[in-house]
N, C-alpha and C positions, 0 to 999 in steps of 0.2 A: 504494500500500500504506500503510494507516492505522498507521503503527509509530510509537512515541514516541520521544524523546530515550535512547540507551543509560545504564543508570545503570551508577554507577560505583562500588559501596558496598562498606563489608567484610562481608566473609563474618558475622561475628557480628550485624551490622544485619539482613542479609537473611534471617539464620535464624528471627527472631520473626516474618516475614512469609507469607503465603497464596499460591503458584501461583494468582491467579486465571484463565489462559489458556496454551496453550501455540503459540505461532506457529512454522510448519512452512516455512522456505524450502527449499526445491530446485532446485539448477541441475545444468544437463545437463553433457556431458560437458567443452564449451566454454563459457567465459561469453560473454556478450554485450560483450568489453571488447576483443574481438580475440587473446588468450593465445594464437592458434596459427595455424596455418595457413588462409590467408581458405578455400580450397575443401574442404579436408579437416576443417576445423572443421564447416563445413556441411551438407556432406555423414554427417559424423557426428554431429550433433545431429536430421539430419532419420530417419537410421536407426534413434537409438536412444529408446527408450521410459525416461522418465526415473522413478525410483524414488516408487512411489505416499505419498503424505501418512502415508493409514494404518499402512504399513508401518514407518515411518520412527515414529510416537507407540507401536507396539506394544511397541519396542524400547526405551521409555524407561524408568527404575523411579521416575520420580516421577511425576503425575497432580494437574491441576487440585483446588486442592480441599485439599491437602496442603503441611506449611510445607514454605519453601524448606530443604535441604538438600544443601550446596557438595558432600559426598561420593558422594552420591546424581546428582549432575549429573554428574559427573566420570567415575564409574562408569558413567554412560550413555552418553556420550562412546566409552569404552571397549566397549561393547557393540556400539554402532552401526558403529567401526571393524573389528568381529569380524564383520559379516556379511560382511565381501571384496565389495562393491558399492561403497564410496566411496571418493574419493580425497581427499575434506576432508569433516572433520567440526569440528565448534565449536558451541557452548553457551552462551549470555551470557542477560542478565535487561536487559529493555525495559520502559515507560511506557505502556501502550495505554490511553489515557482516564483517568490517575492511579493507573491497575490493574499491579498487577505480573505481567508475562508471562515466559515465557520461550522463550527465541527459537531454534530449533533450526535451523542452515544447513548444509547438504550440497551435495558436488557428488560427481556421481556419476563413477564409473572405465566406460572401453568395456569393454560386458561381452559382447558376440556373437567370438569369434573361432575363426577359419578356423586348425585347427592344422597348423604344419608346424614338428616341429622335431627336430634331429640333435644328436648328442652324440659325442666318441667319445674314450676316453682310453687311451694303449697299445695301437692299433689296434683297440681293441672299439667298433663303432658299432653306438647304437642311436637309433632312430626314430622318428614317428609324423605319422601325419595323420587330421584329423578337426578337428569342429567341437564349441567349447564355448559354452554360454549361460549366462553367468553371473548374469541379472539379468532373468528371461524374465517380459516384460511389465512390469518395474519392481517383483516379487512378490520380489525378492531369492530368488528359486529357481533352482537350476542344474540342467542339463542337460547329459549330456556323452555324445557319440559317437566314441568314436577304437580307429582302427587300431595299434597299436605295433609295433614288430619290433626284437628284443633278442638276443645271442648265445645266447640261452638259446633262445627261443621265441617265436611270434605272438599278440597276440592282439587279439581286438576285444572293446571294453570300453561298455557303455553304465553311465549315474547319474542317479541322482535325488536333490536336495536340498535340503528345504524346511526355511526355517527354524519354520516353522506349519503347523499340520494342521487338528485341528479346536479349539484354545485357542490361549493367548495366546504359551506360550512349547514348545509342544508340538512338538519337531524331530523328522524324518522323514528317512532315508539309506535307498534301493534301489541295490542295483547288481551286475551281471550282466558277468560275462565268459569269453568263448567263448575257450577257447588252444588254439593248436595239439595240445596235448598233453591237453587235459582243459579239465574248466569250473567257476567257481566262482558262488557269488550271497551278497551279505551284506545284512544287514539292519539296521538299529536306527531304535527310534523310542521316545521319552521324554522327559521333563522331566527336564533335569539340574540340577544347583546354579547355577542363571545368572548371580547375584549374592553376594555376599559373604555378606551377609546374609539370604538363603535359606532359608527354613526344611523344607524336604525335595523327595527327586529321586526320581525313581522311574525306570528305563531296565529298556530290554529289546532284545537284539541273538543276533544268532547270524549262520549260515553253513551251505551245504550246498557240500559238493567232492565232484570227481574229478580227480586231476589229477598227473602226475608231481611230483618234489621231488629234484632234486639235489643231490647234494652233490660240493664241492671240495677239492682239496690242489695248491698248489702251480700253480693252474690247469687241475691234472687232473680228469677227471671221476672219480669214485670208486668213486661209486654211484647206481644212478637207484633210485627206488622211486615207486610210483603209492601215492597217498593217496587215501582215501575216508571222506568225514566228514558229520556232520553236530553241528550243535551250538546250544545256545539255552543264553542268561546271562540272569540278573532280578536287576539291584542297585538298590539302595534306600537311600533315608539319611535319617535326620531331623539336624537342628542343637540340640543339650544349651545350644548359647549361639551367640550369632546377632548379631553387627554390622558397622556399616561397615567399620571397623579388623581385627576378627580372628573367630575361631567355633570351635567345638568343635562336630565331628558324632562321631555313630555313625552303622556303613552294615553293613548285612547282604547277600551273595549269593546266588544258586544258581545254580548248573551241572547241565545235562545235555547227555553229548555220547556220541555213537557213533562207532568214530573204527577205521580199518581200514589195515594197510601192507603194501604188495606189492614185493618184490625182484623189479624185472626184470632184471637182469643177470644173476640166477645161475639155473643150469638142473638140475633145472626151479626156476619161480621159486619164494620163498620168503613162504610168509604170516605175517604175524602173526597172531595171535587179535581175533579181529573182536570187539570188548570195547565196552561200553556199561557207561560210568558216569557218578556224579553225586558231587557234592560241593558243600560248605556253606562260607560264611565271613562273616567277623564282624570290625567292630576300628574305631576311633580315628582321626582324621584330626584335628587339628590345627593352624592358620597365625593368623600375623599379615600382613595385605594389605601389602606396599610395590611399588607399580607406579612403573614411567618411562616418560613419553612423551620418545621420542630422535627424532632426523631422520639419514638417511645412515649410516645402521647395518647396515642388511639391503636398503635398497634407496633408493630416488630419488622427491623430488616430493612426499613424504606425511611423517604421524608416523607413529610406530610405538612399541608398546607392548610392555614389557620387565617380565615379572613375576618379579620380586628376592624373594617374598613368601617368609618362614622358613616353613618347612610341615613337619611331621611328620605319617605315616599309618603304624601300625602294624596288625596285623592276622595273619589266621590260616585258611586252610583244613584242613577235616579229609574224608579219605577214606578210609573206612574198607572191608574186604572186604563190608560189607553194600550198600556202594553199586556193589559188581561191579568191585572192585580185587583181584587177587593177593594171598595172605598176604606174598607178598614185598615189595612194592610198596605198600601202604595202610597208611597214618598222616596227619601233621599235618604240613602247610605252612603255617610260620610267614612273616612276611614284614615289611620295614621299608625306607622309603622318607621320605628328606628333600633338605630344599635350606635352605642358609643364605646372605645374601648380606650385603656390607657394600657401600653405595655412599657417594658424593664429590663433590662439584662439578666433574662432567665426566666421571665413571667411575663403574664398579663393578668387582666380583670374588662371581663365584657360585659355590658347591660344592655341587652336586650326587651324590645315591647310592641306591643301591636294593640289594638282598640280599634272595633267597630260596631254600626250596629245601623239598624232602619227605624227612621224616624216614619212616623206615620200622624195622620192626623190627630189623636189621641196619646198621642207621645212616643216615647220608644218602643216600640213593638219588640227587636229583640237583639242580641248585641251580644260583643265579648271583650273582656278586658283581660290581655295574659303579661308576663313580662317574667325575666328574668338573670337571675347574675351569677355570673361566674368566677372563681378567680384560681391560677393555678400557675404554679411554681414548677421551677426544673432545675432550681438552684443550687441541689445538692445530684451530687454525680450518680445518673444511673436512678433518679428518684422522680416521680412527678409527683406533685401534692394537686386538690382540687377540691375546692370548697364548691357547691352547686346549688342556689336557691331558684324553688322556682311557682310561681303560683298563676292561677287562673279563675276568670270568674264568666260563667255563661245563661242570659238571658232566651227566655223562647228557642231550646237549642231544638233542633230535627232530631226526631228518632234517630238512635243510633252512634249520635254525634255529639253525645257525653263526655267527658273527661273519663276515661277507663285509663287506671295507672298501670296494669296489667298488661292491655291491648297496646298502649302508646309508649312503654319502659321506660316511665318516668315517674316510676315511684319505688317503694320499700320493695325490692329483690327479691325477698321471701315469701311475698302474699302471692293467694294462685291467682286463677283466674277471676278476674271480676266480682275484688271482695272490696275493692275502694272507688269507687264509680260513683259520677254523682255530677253539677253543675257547677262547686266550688271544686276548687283543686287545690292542696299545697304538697311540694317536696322540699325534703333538704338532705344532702347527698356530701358526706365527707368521707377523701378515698385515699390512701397514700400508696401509689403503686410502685414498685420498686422490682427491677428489671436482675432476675438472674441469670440469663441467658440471652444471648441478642438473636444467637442462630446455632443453636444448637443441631447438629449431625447436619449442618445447612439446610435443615427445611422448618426449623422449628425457633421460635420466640416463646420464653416463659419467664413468668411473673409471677408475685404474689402482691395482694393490696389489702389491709386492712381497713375495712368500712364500718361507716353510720350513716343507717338511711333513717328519715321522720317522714310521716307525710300522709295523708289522706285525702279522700275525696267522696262528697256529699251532696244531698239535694237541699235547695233552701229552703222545705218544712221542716229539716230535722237537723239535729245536733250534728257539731262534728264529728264523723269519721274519722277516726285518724290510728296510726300505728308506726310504730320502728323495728329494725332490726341492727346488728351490731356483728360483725365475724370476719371472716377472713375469707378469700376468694384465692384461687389457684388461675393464672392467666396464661391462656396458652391461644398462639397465634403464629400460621404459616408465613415464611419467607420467601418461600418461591413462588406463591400465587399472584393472580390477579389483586384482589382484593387482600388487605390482610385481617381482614376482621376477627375480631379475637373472642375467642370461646370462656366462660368462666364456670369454674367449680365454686361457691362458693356456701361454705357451713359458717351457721351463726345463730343468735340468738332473737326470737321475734315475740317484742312487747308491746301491750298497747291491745290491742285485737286479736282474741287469739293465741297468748302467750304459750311457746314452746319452743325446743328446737327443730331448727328444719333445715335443710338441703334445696339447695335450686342449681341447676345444669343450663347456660342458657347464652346466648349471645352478649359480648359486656357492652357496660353502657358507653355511650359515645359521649362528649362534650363539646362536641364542634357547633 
């Protein structure tokens, strides 16, 4: 390979200079330097189909031709890690015949797997098998067939997910699934804001159902109703100011949905009005970029990218009785969502909040107010610390669309299924995870983290719900995959609701 000497210059040297080439390395899943196991490295290099050239330069936002720009690298970096296909990404500027290139090296995560995995917290287990393709043909497109089984329900679930269609940045999501009780299929394909600097998105997504929708108290069942829907969104946005550092968009919506509810418990059952409406919106988005690349934060083996970015999107839907709303019911949803972060050498703390709701002529019909903070350290070597507050409040919500700390894994660990569910929400999550292996026999990350979780959730006729638990968690998470999401063991003690020890097996929590 004809590469030249790495240069080594500052960023303001290299800004006056031309991309004249961009050199594409790609390594498979193992390198050639022995990282892993002699047969199984083998054996999975000669299976796997490594991530094509093309793909890999589609995904860059600078192009031959164009000066160097350190933000513009960095943010591709950042993009490239977003397709979940690699497990090293990196970026540098080479010599090729006196010419300035720049050098893009990947190695790719195993992306075919055979799924089989259990979960169960509070005697709730649930399931699944099937096969995912995360990287089908090296096209960064996934494919997914899987069976799940849940205390709720069955279902078999297929997907489709490309990141190209017929342009450059044009994203594609199918996906179909059969449930024991009903069936759904969603859609979306569009050009999003891919870059900071962006100058407009266009998307388009919807949904057709049939399908029950539970609802809980207390772990009780309450009420089942069958849903029948269909529905299609068209959002759109230009950028009023457009840079690496920060942007100010406008973005416009539409809505059209049909949308149908059936009590089956009560006899005979009870319909709603099978109501077909639309609605408009309009409003402001806001941010200044600050991203972190951290390691051993969410998972093992790779970086990981942490967007701190201050972002403000205000904004507004209006639906009015013309678009086939009730006089009771049709007005203006207003809406306001932000994130501010401050970070540190080793740390950050992010506050996060959202608030909406439909105003109608009788006042607020129905509304959500959530928010919450984070704060988490990596100050000590081989350690992340993470404090996690986080609450929610919900007016008039739809069947279904409760606060379940269970269903959403954002509450106490130990509780099963749908024993904290309710319209208010609180958690509070302290975890100190400490890394004893980074890559163990090359395919493995382990950890252990000692937790306190608090936190319940209730309806607003009744007291609070609430519960904790306190124990230790075993962290184990793949280095050669796509994804590296990390599995947890964790035993501890559960007070509050319930009081005993318990065991739960189950995906760890995320904090991004």
């Amino acid at each position: 390979m004809l590469l030249g000497i790495l240069t080594v210059r500052p960023p303001d040297r290299l800004t006056a200079q031309t991309i004249d080439s961009i050199v594409v390395v790609n390594h498979n899943v193992f390198s050639a330097g022995g990282d892993g196991p002699g047969f199984v490295a083998r054996l999975a290099n000669a299976l796997h189909v490594t991530t094509r050239a093309g793909v890999i330069r589609r995904e860059l936002l600078i192009d031959p031709g164009q000066p160097y720009d350190s933000a513009r690298v960095v943010e591709s970096e950042r993009a490239l890690r977003g397709l979940n296909v690699f497990r090293l990404v990196q970026l540098d500027t080479v010599r090729v015949n006196g010419r300035l290139a720049l050098r893009v090296e990947t190695a790719d995560g195993w992306s075919t797997k055979p799924q089989a995995t259990f979960s169960s917290a509070g005697g709730s287990a649930t399931w699944s098998l099937g096969l995912v393709e995360e990287n089908l043909a090296g096209t960064a497109t996934q494919l997914t067939a899987t069976y799940t089984s849940t205390p709720d329900r069955t279902s078999l679930e297929f997907q489709y997910q490309g990141p190209h269609l017929l342009w450059r940045r044009d994203a594609l999501l199918l996906g179909y699934k059969n449930l024991s009780d009903g069936r759904v299929g969603l859609w979306s394909y569009g050009v999003p804001f891919f870059q900071t600097a962006a100058r407009w998105s266009l998307v388009t997504d919807g949904e057709s159902a049939d399908q029950r929708v539970l609802s809980f108290d207390a772990d009780t069942l309450f009420r089942t109703m069958q849903r029948r829907a269909t529905r299609f969104d068209l959002r759109g946005g230009v950028a009023l100011r457009a840079t690496n550092r920060d942007y100010v968009r406008f973005w416009a919506g539409a809505q059209w949905r049909r949308e149908e509810f059936v009590a089956r418990d009560s006899a005979p059952p009870l319909t709603s009005p099978d109501s077909v409406t639309a609605a408009l919106g309009a409003g402001l988005e806001v941010a200044h970029a600050r991203f972190r690349v951290v390691r051993h934060f969410d998972t093992y083996g790779r970086r990981e990218d942490l967007d701190l970015s201050q972002r403000l999107r205000v904004g507004a839907w209006v639906a009015p009785r013309a678009f086939g709303y009730p006089a009771d019911r049709a007005g203006v949803g207003p809406f306001v969502e932000g994130q501010v972060s401050a970070v540190w050498p080793g740390g950050f703390v992010v506050l996060r909040g959202q608030t909406h709701g439909v105003y109608a002529p009788g006042g607020l019909d129905s509304g959500l107010v959530q928010g919450s903070l984070t704060i988490a350290s990596q100050n000590l070597a081989r350690q992340t610390a993470v404090v996690h507050l986080e609450g929610g409040w919900l007016r008039r919500a739809k069947p279904g669309a409760e606060f379940d700390l269970w269903r959403d894994q954002n509450g106490p660990r130990l509780f099963g299924a749908h024993q904290l569910t309710g319209t208010r929400m609180v958690w509070l999550a302290v975890e100190h995870r400490v890394l004893v292996k980074d890559d163990l026999w090359g395919l493995l990350g382990v950890g252990v983290a000692p937790f306190l979780d608090y936190g319940g959730a209730w309806y607003a006729n009744e007291r609070a719900r609430e519960g904790g638990d306190v124990g230790l968690s075993l962290r184990l998470g793949p280095t050669r995959a796509t994804y590296g999401d990390v599995s947890e063991l964790a035993v501890g003690y559960r007070f509050g609701v319930g009081k005993r020890w318990a065991v739960t097996i189950r995906k760890g929590i995320t904090f991004k």
